[in-house]
TORLUM-205732 format. One line per 10 residues: number of its first residue (from 1); for each residue z, x, y of C-alpha. Coordinates in steps of 0.05 Angstrom, whole numbers, padded with zeros to 5 digits. Each point is the difference from the previous one (the first is absolute). Layout:
# TORLUM-205732
NUM	Z X Y | ...
END
This chain:
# TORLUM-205732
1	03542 01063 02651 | -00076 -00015 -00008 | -00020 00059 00052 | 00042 00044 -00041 | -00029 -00017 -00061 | -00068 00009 00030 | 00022 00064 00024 | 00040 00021 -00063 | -00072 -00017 -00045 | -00036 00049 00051
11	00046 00051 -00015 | -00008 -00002 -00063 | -00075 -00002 00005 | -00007 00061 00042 | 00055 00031 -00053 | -00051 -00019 -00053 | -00061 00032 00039 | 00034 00062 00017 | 00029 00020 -00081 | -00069 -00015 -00034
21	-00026 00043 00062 | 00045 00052 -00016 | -00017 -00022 -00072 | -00066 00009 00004 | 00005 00069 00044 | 00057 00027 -00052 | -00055 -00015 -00051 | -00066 00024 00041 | 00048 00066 00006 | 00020 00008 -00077
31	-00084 -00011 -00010 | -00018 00050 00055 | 00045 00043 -00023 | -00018 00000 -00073 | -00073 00002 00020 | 00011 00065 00047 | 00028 00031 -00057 | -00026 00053 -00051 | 00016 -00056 -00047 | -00054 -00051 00020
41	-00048 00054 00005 | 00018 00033 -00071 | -00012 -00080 -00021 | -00065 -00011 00017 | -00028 00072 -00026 | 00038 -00019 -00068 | -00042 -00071 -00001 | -00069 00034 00021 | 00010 00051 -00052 | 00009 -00046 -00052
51	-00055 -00049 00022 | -00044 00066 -00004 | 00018 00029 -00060 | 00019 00061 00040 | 00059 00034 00027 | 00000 00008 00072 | 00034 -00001 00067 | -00003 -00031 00065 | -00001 00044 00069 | 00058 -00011 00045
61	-00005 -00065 00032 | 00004 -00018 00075 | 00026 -00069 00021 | -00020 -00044 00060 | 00055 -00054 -00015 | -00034 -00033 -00061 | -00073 00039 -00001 | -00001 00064 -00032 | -00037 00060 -00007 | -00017 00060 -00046
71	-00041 00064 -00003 | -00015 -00003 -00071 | 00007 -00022 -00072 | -00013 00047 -00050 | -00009 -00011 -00059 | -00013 00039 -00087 | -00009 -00030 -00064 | -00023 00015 -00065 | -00037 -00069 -00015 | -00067 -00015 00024
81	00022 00014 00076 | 00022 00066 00007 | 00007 00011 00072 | 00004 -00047 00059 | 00017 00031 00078 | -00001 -00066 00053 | 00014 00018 00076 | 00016 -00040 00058 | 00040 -00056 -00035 | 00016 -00065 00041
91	00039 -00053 -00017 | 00045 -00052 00020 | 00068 -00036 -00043 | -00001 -00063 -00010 | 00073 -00038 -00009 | -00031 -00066 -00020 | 00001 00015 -00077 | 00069 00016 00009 | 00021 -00067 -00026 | -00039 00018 -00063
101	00033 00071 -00011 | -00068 00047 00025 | -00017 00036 00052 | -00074 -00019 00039 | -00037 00058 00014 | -00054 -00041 00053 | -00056 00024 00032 | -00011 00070 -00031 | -00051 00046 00039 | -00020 00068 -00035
111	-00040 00054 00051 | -00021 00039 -00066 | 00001 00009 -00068 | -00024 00042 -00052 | 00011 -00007 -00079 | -00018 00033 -00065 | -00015 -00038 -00067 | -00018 00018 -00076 | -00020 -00038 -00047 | -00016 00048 -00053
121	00027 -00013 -00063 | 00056 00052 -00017 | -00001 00044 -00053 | 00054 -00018 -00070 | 00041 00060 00009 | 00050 -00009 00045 | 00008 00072 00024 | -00074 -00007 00015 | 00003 -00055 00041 | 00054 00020 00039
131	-00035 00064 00016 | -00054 -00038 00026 | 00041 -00037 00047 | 00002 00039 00077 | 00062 00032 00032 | 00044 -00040 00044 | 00043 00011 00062 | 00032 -00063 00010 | 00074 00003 -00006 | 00022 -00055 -00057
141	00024 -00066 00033 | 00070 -00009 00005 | 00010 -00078 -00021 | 00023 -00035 00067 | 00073 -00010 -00008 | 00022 -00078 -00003 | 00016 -00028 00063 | 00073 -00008 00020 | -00003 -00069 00009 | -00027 -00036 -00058
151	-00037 -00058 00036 | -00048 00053 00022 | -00069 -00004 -00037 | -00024 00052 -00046 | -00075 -00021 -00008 | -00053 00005 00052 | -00065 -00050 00003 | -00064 00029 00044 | -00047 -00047 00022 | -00062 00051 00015
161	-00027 00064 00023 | -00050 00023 00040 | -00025 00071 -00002 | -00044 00028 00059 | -00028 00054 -00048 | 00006 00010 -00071 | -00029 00049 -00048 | -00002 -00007 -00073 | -00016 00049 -00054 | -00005 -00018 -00063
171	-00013 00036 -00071 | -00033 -00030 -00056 | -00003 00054 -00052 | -00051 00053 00026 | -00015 -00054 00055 | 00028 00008 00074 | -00011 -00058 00038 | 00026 00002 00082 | 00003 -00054 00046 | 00016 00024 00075
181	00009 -00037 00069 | 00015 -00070 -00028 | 00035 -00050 00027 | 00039 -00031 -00038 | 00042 -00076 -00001 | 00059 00000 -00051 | 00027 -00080 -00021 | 00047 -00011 -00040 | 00001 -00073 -00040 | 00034 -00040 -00053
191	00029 00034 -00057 | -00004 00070 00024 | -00071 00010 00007 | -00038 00027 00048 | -00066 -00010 00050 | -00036 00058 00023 | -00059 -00006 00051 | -00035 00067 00014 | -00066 00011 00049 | -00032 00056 00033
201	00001 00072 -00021 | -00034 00038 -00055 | -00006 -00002 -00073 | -00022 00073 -00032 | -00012 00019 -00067 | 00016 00070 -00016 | -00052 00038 -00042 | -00050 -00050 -00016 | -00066 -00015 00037 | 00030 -00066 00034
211	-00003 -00001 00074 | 00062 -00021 00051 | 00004 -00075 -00006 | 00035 -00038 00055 | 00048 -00047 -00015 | -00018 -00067 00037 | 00056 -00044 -00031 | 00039 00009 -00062 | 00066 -00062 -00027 | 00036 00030 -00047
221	00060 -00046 -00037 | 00062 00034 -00039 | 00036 -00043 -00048 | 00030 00003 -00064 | -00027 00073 -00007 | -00065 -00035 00000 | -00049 00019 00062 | -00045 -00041 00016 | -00066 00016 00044 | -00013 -00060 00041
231	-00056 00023 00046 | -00031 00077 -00001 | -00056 00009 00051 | -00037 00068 00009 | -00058 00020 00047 | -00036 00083 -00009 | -00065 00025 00014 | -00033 -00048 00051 | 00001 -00062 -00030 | 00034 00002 -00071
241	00052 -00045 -00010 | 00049 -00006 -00058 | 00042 -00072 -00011 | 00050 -00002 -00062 | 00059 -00042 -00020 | 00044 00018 -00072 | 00065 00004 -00033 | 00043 00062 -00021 | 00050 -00006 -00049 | 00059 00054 00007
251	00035 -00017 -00069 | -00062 00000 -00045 | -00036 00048 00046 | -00058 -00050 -00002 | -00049 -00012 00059 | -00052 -00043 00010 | -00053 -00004 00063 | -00062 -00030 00012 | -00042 00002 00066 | -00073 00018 00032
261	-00029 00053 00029 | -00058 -00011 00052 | -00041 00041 00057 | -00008 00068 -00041 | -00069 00035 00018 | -00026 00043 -00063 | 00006 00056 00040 | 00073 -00005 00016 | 00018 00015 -00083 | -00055 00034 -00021
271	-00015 00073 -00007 | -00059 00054 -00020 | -00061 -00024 -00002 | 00018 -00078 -00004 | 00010 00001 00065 | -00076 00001 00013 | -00022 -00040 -00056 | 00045 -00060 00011 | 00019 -00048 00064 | 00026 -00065 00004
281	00066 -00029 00003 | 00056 -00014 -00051 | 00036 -00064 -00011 | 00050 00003 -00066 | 00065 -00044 -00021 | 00048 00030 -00039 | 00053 -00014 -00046 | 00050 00057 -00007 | 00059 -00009 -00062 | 00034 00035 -00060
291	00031 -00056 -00036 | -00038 00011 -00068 | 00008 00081 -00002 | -00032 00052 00050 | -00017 -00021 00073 | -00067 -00037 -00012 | -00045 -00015 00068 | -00063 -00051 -00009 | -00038 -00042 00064 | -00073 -00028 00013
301	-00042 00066 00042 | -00060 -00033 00047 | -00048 00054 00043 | -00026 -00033 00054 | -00058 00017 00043 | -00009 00058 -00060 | -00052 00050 00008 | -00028 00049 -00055 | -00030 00064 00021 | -00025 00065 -00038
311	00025 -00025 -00066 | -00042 00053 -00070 | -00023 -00071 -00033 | -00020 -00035 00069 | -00035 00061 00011 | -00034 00013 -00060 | -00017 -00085 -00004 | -00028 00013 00067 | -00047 00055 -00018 | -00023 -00026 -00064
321	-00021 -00082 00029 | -00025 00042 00064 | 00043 -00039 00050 | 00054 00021 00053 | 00039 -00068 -00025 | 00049 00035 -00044 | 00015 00058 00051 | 00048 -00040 00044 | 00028 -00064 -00030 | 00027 -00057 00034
331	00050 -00043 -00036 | 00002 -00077 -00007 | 00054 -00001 -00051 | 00044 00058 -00017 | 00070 -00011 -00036 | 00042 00016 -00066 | 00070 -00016 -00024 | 00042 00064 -00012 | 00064 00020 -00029 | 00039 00062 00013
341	00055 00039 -00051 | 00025 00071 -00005 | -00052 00024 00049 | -00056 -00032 -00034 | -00048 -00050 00028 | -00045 -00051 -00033 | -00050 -00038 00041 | -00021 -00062 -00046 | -00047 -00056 00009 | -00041 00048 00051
351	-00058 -00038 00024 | -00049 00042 00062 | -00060 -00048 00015 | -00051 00016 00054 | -00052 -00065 00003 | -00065 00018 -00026 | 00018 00077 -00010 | 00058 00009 -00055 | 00057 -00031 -00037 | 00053 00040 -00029
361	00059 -00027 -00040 | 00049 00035 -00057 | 00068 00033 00003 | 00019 00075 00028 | 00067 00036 -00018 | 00023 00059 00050 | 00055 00044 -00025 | 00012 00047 00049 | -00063 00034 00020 | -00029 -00026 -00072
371	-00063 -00050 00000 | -00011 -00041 -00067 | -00042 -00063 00014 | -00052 -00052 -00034 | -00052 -00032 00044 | -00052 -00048 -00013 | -00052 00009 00066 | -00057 -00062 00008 | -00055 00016 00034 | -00060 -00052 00015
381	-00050 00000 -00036 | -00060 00014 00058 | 00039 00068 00011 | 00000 00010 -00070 | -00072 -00003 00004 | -00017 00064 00035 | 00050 00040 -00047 | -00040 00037 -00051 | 00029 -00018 -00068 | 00063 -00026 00026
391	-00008 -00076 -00007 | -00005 00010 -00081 | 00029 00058 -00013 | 00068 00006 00040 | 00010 -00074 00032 | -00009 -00044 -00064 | 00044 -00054 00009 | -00032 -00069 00047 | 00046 -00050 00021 | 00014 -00034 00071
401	-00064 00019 00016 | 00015 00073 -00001 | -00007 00059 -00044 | 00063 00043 -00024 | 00025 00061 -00016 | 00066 00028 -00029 | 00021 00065 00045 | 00060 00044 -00017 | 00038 00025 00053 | 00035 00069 00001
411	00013 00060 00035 | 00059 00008 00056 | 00011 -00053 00061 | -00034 00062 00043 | -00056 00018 -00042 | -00021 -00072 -00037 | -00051 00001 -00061 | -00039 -00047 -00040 | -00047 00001 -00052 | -00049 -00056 00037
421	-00043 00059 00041 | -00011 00043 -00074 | -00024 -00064 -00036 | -00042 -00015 00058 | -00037 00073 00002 | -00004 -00003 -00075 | -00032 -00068 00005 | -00057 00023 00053 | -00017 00072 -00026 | -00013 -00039 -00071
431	-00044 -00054 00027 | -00039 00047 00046 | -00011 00056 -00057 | -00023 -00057 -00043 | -00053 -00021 00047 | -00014 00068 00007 | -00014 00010 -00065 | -00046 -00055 00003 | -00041 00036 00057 | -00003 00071 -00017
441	-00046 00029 -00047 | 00009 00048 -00053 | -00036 00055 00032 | 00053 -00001 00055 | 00045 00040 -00045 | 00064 -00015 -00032 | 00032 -00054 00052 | -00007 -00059 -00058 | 00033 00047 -00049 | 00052 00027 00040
451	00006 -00091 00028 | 00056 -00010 -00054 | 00038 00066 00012 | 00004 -00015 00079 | 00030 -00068 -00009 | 00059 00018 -00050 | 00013 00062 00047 | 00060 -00011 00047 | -00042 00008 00058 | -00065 -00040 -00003
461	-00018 -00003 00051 | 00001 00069 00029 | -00034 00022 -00067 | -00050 -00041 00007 | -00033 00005 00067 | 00007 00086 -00026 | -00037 -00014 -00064 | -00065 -00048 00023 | 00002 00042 00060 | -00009 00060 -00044
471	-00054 -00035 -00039 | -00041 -00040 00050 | -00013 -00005 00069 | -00022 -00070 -00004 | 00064 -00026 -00037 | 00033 00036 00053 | -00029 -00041 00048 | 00014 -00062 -00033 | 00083 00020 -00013 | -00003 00026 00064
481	-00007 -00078 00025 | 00032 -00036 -00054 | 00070 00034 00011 | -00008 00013 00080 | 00066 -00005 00027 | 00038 00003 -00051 | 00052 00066 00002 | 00016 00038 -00055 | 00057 -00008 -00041 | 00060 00047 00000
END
């Protein structure tokens, strides 16, 4: 009786075995089978589409038991992303979450994607809007009927995709932004949000002076229709290099970012003549945010290693104190806060110091091409010295152990003017026709009388050296030396 118990309990052991083997085969089948099927497939495009906002549509899918694979998803909306095309799709099911009613999508592999986003705002008609919106091909998704079987899950978790190359471009009102040859890590997290890491590739700006910036490393996170910019890192030119981190709000459309921008050489953003005049290199934060109106952009601008050159009121300071100081400047300290609206710049708290040579501090608006500035310039006073009138007449104000100036800036970011070189040439012709008028007698001529006529003219200067030279050959002489050098004024 015991060995026949013993053998009767292995019986039923092996029984056991074999029906939750054929259990579990029946079941593996009814999955398999499922899966195979248009069903599955018609599933999983109904799930991306709505994650996307979009209607699209798997390609026919291959099977290698449990690992699948597609030529493409494509993809047309009429939200922000308005086209999406991936090819090469890889994936594998997983059956653990079957306990918990999903599907796993694991270890999701992309060869190439390419998508197309706008953000512009659309228009209040409706027929407008709609007209806006491009033509689409993609045959509407039939919902994925339910599954025979009940116990078979209708939702699908991902845990990640990785793209090989991805290219993104994006409209921002009359603003086309394209990203190409990315790559691209997809994560997916608590509460449905999202972890994007993208490297590599390009970042152009279409229309605007900006060059191609390459991406080094961008996180992105998606929650909560909140996106928020982790880490943004950006190299162009040769050594310019952009880091930023921020917030975008999709409900109140708010955005926030701040960041720094370091390594730009003047002559990587300037233009016309600018790029001769001014070298150095440009270090700025920024802060970048709409939350009280308009998009508003402010930061702290530093020039390092600045340089000067060729500049009308160097020039003319050079030729009036008789020194080659003023014709190239180097730059100890060179910075200014600045604020940027509706295409309008403001560079505030301005400060330009060479040691020993100048100081320049005041405020600068550029609108456009439009230059509308105030300037107070110090100059020593030893420099001072050797310009005729200048020290009393022009520079009148002495503090810090310099004398100052007020100097309006105008004219056009190509052709700069200021009033400092005018003064300057009034300043010289009066003191040197006064002294002339000391030194030349009566018998010369007219040159006293005509003395107060030449210095309210608008070119002193040049009537001047006419009118003694008309009158005496020895005032000539003297003019002649007084104002050597100094070129005439157009």
């Amino acid at each position: 009786m015991r060995k026949s118990g013993i053998a009767w309990q292995a019986k039923l052991t092996i029984a056991i075995v074999c029906t939750a083997l054929l259990a579990s085969g029946i079941f593996y089948g009814l999955i398999r089978s499922y899966l195979h099927g248009d069903a599955f497939r018609r599933l999983l495009s109904e799930k991306a589409s709505k994650a996307l906002g979009t209607e699209g549509e798997f390609g026919a899918f291959r099977w290698d038991g449990l690992a699948l694979e597609s030529a493409s998803f494509t993809a047309n909306g009429s939200g922000p992303l308005r086209a999406l095309q991936m090819d090469g799709l890889r994936t594998e099911i997983g059956l653990g979450g079957l306990k918990n009613g999903v599907w796993e999508i694991i270890g999701s592999k992309v060869h190439r994607l390419e998508t197309t986003l706008d953000f512009t705002q659309p228009k209040s008609e409706p027929s407008a809007a709609k007209a806006e919106l491009p033509s689409t091909t993609t045959t509407p998704i039939t919902p994925a009927p339910a599954p025979s079987r009940s116990w078979l899950p209708r939702e699908v978790k991902f845990d990640g995709l990785q793209i090989a190359n991805a290219k993104i471009n994006a409209k921002f009102g009359d603003k086309q932004l394209t990203a190409s040859q990315l790559r691209a890590d997809l994560k997916s997290f608590g509460r449905q949000g999202h972890a994007v890491d993208l490297s590599g590739g390009t970042l152009e700006l279409a229309g605007k002076n900006f060059p191609a910036a390459k991406i080094d490393r961008i996180r992105l996170k998606h929650q909560d229709d909140r996106l928020f910019l982790d880490q943004v890192q950006l190299s162009a030119w040769d050594n310019a290099r952009l880091e930023a981190s921020g917030e975008i709000d999709g409900n109140s459309d708010r955005h926030s970012i701040d960041g720094s921008i370091s390594g730009v050489k003047c002559s990587d953003v300037l233009s016309g003549d600018w790029v001769k005049r001014l070298s150095g290199e440009l270090e700025t934060t920024f802060s970048y945010h709409n939350h009280s109106g308009p998009a508003l952009a402010s930061g702290k601008l530093v020039l390092k290693n600045g340089n000067l050159t060729a500049f009308p009121a160097l020039d003319a300071l050079a030729t009036f104190s008789n020194t080659q100081r003023f014709r190239s400047l180097a730059f100890n300290d060179a910075r200014s806060d600045w604020q940027w609206q509706d295409g309008r710049l403001t560079l505030d708290n301005l400060v330009i110091a060479s040691d020993g040579a100048i100081r320049a501090e005041g405020k600068i608006t550029i609108d456009g091409e439009n230059l509308d500035g105030q300037l107070n310039i110090g100059l020593p006073p030893e420099v001072l010295a050797k310009l005729p009138g200048a020290a009393s007449d022009v520079f009148t104000i002495d503090e810090r152990g310099m004398r100052w100036a007020p100097v309006r800036i105008t004219g056009t970011t190509n052709k700069p003017k200021e009033d400092l070189s005018g003064r300057l040439m009034n300043a010289a012709a009066a003191r040197i026709l006064g002294k002339l008028q000391q030194s030349i007698p009566d018998t010369e001529g007219n040159a006293i009388g005509t003395a107060e006529e030449i210095i309210n003219s608008e070119k002193p200067v040049e009537k001047g050296v006419e009118a003694i030279l008309n009158n005496s050959e020895s005032a000539g002489k003297l003019l002649k030396g007084l104002l050597k050098g100094i070129p005439a004024k157009e």
